[in-house]
C-alpha positions in Angstrom: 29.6 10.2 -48.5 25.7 9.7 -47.5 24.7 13.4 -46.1 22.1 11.7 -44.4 24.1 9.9 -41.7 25.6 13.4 -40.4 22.1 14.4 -40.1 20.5 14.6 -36.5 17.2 11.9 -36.2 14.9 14.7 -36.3 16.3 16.5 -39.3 14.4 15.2 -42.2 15.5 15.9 -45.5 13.0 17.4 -48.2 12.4 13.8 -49.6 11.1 12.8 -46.2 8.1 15.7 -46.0 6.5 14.8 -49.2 2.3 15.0 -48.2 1.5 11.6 -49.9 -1.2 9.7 -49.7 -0.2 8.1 -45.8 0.7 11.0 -44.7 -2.9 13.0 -45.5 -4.5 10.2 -44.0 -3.4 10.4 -41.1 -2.7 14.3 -40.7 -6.5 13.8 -42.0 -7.4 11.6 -38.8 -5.6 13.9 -36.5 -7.1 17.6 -37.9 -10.8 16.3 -37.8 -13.3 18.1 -36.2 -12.8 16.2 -32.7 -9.4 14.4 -32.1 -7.4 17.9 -30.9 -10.0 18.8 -28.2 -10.0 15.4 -27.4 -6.1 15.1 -27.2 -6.1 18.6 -25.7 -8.2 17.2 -23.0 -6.5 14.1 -22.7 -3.2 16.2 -21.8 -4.3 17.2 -19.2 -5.4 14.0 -17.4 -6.7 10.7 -18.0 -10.6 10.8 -18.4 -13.8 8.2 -18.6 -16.1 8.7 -21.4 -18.4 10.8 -19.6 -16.0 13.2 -18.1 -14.8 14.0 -21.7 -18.2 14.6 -22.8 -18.4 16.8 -20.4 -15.1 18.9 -21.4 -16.2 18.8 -25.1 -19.8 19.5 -25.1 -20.6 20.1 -28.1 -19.4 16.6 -29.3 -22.5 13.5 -29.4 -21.7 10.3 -28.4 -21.0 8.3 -31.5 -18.5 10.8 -32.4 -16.7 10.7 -29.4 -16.6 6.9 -29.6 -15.6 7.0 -33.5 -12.6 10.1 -32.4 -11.2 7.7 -29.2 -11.2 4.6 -31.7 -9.3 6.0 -34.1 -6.7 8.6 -31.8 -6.3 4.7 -30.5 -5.7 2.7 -33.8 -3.4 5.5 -34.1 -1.4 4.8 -31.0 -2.1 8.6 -29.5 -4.3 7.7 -26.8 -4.7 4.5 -24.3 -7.7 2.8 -23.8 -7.5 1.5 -20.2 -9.5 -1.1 -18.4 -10.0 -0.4 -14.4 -10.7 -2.8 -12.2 -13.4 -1.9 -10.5 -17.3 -2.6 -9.8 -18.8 -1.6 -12.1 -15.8 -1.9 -14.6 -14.9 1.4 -16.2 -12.6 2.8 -19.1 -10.4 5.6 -18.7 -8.7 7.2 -22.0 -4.9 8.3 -21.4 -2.4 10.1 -23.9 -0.7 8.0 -24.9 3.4 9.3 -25.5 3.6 9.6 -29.4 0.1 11.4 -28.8 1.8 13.3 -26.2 4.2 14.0 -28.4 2.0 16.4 -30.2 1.3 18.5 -27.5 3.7 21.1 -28.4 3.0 21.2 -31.9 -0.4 21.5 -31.2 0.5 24.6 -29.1 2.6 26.8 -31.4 -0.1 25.9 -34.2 -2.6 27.4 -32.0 -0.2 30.2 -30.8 0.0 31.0 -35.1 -3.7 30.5 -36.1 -4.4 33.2 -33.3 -1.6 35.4 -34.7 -2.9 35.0 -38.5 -6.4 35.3 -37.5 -7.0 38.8 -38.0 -5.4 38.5 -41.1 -7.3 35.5 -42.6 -10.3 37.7 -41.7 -9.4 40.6 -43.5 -8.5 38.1 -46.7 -12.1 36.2 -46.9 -13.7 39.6 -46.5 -11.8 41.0 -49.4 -12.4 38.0 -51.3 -16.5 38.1 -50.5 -16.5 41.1 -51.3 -14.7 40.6 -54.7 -16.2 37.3 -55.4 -19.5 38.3 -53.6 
C-alpha cells in the first residue's frame, strides 16, 4: 500500500524537501535583502509605492520596484490598478504570500532566540581565525 495516500496534504515526505535547484531559487527570491520587510509591510495593509518607501527607508527606488516585481511573478503580492485621477497602484498580499506570514514569524521569533548565541560563535571563531 502507497504510505503516501494516508498522509495528510501538508505532511511531506523526506523526498519532497530535497533543496534543489527550484527550490533555492525561489527561497533565494524570498530571503533577499528586501522582499520580507516588504511582505511584512504588506501584511499589514495594502500600500502605494510611496507609502512603502516610507515603511522601509532604507530601500532606493529601483530596488523596491525590482522586490514588488518579483514578490509578484511570484504570486505573493498583488499589483492593483485604482481607478482614480491620477491613476495609482496599490501592492496587496496576496494569499500564498499571506501564507508566509506565520512562518515568517516563528523564524523571527528563533533568529532572536539564537542570536546571542550566533554571537558568541563568530566571536570565538574571530578570535581563533582572527
Amino acid at each position: 500500500m502507497d504510505d503516501t495516500a494516508a498522509r495528510p496534504p501538508h505532511d511531506v515526505g523526506p523526498e519532497l524537501l530535497a533543496v534543489d535547484a527550484p527550490h533555492r531559487e525561489l527561497l533565494d527570491e524570498l530571503l533577499d535583502k528586501w522582499s520580507l520587510q516588504v511582505l511584512d509591510q504588506l501584511c499589514g495593509r495594502p500600500l502605494r509605492f510611496n507609502e512603502l518607501r516610507r515603511a522601509v527607508p532604507a530601500v532606493g527606488q529601483k530596488s523596491l520596484t525590482a522586490t514588488l516585481r518579483r514578490l509578484e511573478r511570484n504570486g505573493m503580492i498583488e499589483r492593483v490598478v485604482l481607478q482614480t485621477r491620477p491613476v495609482a497602484v496599490e501592492y496587496r498580499i496576496a494569499p500564498i504570500g499571506d501564507s508566509l506570514n506565520e512562518l515568517v514569524d516563528a523564524l523571527l521569533r528563533w533568529t532572536s532566540g539564537a542570536l546571542p548565541d550566533v554571537e558568541r560563535a563568530r566571536a570565538r571563531y574571530d578570535a581563533e581565525v582572527g
